[in-house]
Backbone as XML, in Angstrom:
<?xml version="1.0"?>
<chain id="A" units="angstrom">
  <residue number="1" name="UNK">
    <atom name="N" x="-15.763" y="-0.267" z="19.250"/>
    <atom name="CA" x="-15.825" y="-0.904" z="17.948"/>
    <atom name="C" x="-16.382" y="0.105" z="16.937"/>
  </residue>
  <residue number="2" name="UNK">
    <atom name="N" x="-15.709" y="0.152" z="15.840"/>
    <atom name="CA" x="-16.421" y="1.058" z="15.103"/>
    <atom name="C" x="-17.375" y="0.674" z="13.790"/>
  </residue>
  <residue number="3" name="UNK">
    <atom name="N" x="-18.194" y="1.932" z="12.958"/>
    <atom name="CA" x="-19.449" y="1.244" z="12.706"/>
    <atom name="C" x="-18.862" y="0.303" z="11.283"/>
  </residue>
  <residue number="4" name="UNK">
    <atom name="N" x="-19.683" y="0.182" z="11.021"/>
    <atom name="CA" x="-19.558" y="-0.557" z="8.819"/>
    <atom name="C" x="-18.863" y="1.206" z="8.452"/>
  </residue>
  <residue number="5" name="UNK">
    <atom name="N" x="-19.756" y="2.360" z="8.511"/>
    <atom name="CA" x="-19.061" y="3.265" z="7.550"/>
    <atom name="C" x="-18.212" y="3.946" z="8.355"/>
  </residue>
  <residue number="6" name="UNK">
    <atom name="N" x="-17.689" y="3.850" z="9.644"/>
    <atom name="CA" x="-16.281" y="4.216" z="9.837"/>
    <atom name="C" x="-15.595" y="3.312" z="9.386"/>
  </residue>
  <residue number="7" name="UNK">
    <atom name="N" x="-15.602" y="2.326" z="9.771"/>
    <atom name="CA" x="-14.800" y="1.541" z="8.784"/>
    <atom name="C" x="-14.409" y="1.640" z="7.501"/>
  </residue>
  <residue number="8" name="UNK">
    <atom name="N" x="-15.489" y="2.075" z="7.137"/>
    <atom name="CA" x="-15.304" y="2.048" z="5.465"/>
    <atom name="C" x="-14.801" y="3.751" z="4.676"/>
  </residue>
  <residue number="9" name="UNK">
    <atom name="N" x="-14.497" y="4.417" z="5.999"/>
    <atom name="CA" x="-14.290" y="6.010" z="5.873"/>
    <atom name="C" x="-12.876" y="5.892" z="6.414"/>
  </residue>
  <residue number="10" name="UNK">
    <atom name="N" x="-12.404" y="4.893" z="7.463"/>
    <atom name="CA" x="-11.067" y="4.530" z="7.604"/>
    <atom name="C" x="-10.393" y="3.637" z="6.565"/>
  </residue>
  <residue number="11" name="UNK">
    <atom name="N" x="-11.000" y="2.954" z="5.952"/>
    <atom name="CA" x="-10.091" y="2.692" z="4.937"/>
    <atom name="C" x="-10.118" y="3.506" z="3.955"/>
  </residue>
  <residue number="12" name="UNK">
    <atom name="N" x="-11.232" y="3.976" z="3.571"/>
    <atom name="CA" x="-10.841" y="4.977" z="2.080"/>
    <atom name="C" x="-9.928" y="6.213" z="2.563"/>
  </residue>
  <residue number="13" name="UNK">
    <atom name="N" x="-9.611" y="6.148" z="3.682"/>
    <atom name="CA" x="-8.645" y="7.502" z="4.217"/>
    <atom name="C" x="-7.181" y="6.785" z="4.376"/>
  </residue>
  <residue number="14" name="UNK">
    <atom name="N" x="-6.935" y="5.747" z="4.360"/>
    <atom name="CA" x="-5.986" y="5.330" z="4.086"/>
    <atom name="C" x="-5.507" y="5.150" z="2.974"/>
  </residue>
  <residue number="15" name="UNK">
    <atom name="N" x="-6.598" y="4.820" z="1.998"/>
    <atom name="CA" x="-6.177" y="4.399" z="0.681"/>
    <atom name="C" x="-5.840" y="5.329" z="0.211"/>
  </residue>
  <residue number="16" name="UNK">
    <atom name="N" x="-6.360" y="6.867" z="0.437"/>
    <atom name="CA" x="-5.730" y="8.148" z="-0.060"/>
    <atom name="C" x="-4.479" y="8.799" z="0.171"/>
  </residue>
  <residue number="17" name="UNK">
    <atom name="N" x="-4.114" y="8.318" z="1.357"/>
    <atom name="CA" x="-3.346" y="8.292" z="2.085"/>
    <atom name="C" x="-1.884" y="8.066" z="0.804"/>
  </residue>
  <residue number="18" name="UNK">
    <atom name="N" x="-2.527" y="6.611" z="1.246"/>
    <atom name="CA" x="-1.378" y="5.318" z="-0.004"/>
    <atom name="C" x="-1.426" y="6.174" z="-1.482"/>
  </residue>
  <residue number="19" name="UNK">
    <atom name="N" x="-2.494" y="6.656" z="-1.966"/>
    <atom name="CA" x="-2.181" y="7.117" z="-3.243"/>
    <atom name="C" x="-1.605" y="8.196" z="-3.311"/>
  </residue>
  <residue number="20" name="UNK">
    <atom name="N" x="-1.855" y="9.016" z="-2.273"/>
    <atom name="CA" x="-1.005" y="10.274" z="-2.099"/>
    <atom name="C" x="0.675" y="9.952" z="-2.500"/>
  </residue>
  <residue number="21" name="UNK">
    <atom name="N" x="1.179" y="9.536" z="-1.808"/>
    <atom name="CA" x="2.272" y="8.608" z="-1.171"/>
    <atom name="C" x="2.698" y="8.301" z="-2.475"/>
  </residue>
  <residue number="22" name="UNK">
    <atom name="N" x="2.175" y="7.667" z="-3.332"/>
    <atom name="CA" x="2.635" y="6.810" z="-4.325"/>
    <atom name="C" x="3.021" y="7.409" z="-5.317"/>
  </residue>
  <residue number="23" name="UNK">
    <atom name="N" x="2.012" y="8.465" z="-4.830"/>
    <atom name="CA" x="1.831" y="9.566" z="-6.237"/>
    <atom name="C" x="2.992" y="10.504" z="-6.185"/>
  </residue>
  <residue number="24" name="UNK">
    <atom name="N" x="3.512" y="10.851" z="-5.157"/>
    <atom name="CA" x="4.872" y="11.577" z="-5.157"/>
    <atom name="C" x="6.247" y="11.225" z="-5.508"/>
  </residue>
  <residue number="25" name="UNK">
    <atom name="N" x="5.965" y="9.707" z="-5.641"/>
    <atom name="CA" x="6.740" y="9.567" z="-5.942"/>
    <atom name="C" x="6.721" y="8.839" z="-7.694"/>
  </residue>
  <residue number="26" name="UNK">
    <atom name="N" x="5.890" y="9.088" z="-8.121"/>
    <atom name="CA" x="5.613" y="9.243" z="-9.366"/>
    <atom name="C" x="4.841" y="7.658" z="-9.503"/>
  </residue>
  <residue number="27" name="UNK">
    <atom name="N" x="4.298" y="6.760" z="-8.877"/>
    <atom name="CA" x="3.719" y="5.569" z="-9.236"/>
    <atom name="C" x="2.233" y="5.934" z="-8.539"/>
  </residue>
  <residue number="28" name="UNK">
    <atom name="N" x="1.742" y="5.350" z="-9.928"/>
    <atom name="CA" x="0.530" y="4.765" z="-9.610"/>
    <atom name="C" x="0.033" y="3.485" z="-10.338"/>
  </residue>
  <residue number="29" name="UNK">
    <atom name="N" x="-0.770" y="3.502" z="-8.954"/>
    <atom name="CA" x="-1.400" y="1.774" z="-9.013"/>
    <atom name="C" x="-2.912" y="1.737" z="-9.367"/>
  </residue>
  <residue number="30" name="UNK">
    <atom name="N" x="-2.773" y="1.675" z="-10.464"/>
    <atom name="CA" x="-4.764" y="1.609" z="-11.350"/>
    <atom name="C" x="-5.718" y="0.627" z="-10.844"/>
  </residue>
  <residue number="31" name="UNK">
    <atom name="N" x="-5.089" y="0.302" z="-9.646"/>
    <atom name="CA" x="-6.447" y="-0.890" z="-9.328"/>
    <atom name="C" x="-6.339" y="-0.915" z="-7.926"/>
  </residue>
  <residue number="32" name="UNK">
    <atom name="N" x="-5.794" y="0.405" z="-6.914"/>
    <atom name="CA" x="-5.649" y="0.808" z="-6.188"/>
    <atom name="C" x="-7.117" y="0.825" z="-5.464"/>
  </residue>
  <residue number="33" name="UNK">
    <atom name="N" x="-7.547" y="0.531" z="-4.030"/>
    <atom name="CA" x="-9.093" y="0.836" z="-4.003"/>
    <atom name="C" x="-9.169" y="0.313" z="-2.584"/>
  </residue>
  <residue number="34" name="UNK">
    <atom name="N" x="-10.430" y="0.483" z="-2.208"/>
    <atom name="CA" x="-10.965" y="-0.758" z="-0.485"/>
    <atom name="C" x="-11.959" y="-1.860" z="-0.504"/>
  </residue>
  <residue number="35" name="UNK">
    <atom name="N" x="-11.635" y="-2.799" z="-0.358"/>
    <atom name="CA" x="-11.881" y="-3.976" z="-0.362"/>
    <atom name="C" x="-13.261" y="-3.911" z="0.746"/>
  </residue>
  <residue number="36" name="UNK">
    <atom name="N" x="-14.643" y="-4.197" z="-0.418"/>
    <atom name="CA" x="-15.598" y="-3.686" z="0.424"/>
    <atom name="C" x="-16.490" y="-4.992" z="0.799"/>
  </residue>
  <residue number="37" name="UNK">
    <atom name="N" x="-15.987" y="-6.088" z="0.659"/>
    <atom name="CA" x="-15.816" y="-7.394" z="1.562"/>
    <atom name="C" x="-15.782" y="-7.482" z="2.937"/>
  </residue>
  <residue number="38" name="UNK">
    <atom name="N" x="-14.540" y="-6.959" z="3.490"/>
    <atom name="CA" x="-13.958" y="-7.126" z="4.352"/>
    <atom name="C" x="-14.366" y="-5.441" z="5.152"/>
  </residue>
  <residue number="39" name="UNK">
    <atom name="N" x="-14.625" y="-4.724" z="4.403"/>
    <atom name="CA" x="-15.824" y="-3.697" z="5.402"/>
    <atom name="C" x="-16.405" y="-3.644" z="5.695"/>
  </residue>
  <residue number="40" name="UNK">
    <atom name="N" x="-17.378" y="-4.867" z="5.113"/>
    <atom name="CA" x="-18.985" y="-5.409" z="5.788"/>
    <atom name="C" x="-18.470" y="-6.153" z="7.121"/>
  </residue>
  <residue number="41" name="UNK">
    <atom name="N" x="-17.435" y="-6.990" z="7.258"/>
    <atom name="CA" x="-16.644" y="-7.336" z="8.685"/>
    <atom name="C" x="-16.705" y="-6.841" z="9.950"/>
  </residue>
  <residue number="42" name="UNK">
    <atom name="N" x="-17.442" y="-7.305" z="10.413"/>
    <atom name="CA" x="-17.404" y="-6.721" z="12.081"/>
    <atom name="C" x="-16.497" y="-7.181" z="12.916"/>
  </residue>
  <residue number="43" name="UNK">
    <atom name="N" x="-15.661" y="-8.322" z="12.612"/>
    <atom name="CA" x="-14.517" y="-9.161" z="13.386"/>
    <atom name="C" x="-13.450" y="-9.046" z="12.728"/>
  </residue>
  <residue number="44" name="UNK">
    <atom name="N" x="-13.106" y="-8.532" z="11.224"/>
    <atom name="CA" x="-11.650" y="-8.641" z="10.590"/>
    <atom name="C" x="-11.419" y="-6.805" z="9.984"/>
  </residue>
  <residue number="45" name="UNK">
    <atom name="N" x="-10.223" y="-6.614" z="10.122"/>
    <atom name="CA" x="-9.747" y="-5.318" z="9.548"/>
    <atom name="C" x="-10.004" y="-5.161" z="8.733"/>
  </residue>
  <residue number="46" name="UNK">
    <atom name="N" x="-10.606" y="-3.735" z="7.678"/>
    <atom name="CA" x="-11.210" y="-3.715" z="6.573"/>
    <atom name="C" x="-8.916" y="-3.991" z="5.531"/>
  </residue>
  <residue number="47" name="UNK">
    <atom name="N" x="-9.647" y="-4.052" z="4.631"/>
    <atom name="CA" x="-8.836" y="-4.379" z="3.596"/>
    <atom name="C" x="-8.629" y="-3.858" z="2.670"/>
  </residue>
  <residue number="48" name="UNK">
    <atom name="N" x="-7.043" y="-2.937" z="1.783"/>
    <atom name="CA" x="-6.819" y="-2.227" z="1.039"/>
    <atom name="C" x="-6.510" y="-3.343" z="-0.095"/>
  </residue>
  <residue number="49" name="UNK">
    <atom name="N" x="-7.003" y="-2.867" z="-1.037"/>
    <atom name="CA" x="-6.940" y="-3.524" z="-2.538"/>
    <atom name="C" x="-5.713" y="-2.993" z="-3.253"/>
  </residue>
  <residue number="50" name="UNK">
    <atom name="N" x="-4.381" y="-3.308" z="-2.992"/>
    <atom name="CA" x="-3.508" y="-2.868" z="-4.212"/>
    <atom name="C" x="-3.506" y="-3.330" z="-5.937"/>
  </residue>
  <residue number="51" name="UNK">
    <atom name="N" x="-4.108" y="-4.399" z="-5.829"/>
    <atom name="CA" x="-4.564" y="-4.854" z="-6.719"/>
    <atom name="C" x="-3.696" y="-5.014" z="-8.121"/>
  </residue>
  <residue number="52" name="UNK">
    <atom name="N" x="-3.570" y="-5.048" z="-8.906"/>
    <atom name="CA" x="-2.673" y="-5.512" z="-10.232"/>
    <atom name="C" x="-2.260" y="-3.923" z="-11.015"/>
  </residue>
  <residue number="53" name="UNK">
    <atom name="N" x="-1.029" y="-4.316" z="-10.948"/>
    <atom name="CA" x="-0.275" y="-3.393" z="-12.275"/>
    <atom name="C" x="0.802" y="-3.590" z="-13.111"/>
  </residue>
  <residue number="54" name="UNK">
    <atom name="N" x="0.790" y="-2.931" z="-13.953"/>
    <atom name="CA" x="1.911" y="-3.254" z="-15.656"/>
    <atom name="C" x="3.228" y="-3.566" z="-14.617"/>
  </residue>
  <residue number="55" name="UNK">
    <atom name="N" x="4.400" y="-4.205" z="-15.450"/>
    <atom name="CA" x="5.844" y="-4.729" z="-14.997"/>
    <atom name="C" x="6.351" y="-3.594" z="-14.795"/>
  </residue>
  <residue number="56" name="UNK">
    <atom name="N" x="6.181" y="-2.413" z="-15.543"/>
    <atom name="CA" x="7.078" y="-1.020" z="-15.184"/>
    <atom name="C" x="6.808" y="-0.849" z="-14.005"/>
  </residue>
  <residue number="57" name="UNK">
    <atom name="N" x="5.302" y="-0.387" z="-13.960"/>
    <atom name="CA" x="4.900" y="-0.107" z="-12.373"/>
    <atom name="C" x="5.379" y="-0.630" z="-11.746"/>
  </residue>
  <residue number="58" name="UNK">
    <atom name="N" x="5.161" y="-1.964" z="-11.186"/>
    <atom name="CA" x="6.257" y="-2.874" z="-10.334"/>
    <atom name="C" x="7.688" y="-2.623" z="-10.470"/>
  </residue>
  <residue number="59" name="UNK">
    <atom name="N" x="8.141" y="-2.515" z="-11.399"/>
    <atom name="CA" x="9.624" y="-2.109" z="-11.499"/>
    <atom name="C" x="9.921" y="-1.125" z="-10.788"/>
  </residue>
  <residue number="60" name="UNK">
    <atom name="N" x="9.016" y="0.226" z="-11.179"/>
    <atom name="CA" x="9.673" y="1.452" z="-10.352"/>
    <atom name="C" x="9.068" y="1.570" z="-8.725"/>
  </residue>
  <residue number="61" name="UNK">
    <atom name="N" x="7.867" y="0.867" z="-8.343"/>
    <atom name="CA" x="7.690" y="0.404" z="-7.195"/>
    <atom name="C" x="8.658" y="-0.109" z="-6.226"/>
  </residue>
  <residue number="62" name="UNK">
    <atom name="N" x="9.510" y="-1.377" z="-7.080"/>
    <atom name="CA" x="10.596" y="-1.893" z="-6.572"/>
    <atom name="C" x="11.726" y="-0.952" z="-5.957"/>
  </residue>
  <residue number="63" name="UNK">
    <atom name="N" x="11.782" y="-0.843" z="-7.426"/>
    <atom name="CA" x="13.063" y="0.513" z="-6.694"/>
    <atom name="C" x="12.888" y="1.502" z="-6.073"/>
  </residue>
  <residue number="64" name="UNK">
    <atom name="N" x="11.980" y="2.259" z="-5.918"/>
    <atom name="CA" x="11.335" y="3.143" z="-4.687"/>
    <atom name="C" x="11.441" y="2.332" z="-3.541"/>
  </residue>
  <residue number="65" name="UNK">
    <atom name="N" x="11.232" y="1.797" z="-3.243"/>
    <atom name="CA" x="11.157" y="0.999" z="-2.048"/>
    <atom name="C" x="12.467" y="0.347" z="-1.799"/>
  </residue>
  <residue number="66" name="UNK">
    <atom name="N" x="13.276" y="-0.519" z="-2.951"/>
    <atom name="CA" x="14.843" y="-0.359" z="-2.488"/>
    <atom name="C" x="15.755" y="0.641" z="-2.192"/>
  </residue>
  <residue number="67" name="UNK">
    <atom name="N" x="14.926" y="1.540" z="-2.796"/>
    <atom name="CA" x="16.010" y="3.498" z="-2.620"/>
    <atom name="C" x="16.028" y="3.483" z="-1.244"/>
  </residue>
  <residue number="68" name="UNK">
    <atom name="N" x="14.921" y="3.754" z="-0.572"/>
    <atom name="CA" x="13.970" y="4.283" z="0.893"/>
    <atom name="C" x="14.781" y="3.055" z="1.744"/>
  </residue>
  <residue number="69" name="UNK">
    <atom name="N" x="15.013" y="1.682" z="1.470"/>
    <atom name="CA" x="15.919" y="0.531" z="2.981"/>
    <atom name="C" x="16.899" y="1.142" z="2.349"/>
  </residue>
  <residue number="70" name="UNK">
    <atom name="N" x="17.790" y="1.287" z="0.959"/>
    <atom name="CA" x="19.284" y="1.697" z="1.364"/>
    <atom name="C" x="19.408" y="3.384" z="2.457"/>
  </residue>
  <residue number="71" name="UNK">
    <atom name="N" x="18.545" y="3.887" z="1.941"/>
    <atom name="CA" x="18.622" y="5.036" z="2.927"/>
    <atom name="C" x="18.330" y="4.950" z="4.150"/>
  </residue>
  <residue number="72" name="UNK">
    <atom name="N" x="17.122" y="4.377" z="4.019"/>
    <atom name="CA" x="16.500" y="3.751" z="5.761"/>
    <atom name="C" x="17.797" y="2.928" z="6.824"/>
  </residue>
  <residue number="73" name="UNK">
    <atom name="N" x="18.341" y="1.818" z="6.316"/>
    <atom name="CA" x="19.143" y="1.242" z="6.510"/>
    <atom name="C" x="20.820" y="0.848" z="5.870"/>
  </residue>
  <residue number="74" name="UNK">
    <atom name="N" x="21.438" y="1.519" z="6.236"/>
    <atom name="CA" x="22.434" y="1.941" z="4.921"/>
    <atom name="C" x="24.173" y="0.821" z="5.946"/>
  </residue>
  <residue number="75" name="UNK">
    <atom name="N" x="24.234" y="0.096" z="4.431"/>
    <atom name="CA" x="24.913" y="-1.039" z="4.854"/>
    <atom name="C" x="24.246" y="-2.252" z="4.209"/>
  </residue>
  <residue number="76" name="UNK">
    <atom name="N" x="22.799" y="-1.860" z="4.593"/>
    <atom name="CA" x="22.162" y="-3.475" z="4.181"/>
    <atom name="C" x="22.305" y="-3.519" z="2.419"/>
  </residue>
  <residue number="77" name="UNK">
    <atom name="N" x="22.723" y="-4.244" z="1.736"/>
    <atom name="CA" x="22.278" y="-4.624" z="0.515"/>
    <atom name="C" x="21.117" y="-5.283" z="0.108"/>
  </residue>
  <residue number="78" name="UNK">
    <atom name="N" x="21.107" y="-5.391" z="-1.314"/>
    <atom name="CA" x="19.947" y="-5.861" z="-1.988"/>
    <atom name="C" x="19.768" y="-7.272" z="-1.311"/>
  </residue>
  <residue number="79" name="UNK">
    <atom name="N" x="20.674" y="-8.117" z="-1.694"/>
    <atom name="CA" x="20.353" y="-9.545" z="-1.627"/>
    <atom name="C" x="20.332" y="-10.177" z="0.060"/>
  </residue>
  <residue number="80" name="UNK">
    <atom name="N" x="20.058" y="-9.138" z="1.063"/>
    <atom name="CA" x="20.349" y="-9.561" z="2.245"/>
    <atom name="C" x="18.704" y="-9.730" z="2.645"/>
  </residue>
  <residue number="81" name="UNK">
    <atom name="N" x="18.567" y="-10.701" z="3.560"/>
    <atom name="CA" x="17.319" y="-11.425" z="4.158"/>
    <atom name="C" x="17.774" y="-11.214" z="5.456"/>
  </residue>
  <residue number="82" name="UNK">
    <atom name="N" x="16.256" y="-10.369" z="6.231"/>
    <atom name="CA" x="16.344" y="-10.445" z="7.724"/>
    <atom name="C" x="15.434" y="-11.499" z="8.139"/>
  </residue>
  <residue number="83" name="UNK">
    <atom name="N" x="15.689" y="-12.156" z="8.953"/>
    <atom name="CA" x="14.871" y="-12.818" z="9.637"/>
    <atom name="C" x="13.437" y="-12.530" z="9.611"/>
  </residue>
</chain>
């Protein structure tokens, strides 16, 4: 089991992780962070805060992430639901 500040050194290494990530591809998320609630937790996974951003952001979020399944999965369209 690991302690409160591994925990809390595993999520902020993720969250850098995620901003890294985001950041290459040109989005960022201003309220990006670790949820230091759920790091005091000794029984639940600590918790990444994506937290709120403008409609653009979301917009180009969206489509980053629809680019990456048509490539990932190529065939599937937009409006298709997997199980």
């Amino acid at each position: 089991m690991l302690t409160a500040s591994e925990r809390v050194r595993a999520a902020e290494a993720v969250t850098a992780e995620l901003q890294s990530a985001l950041r290459m591809v040109g989005i960022t998320l201003p309220s990006l962070g670790v949820d230091p609630v759920s790091c005091a937790s000794s029984y639940l996974s600590p918790l990444v805060e994506l937290g709120r951003c403008n409609l653009d952001t979301a917009l180009r979020l969206a489509h980053v992430l629809a680019d990456y399944a048509r490539a990932a999965a190529p065939g599937h369209d937009r409006g298709e639901r997997r199980p």
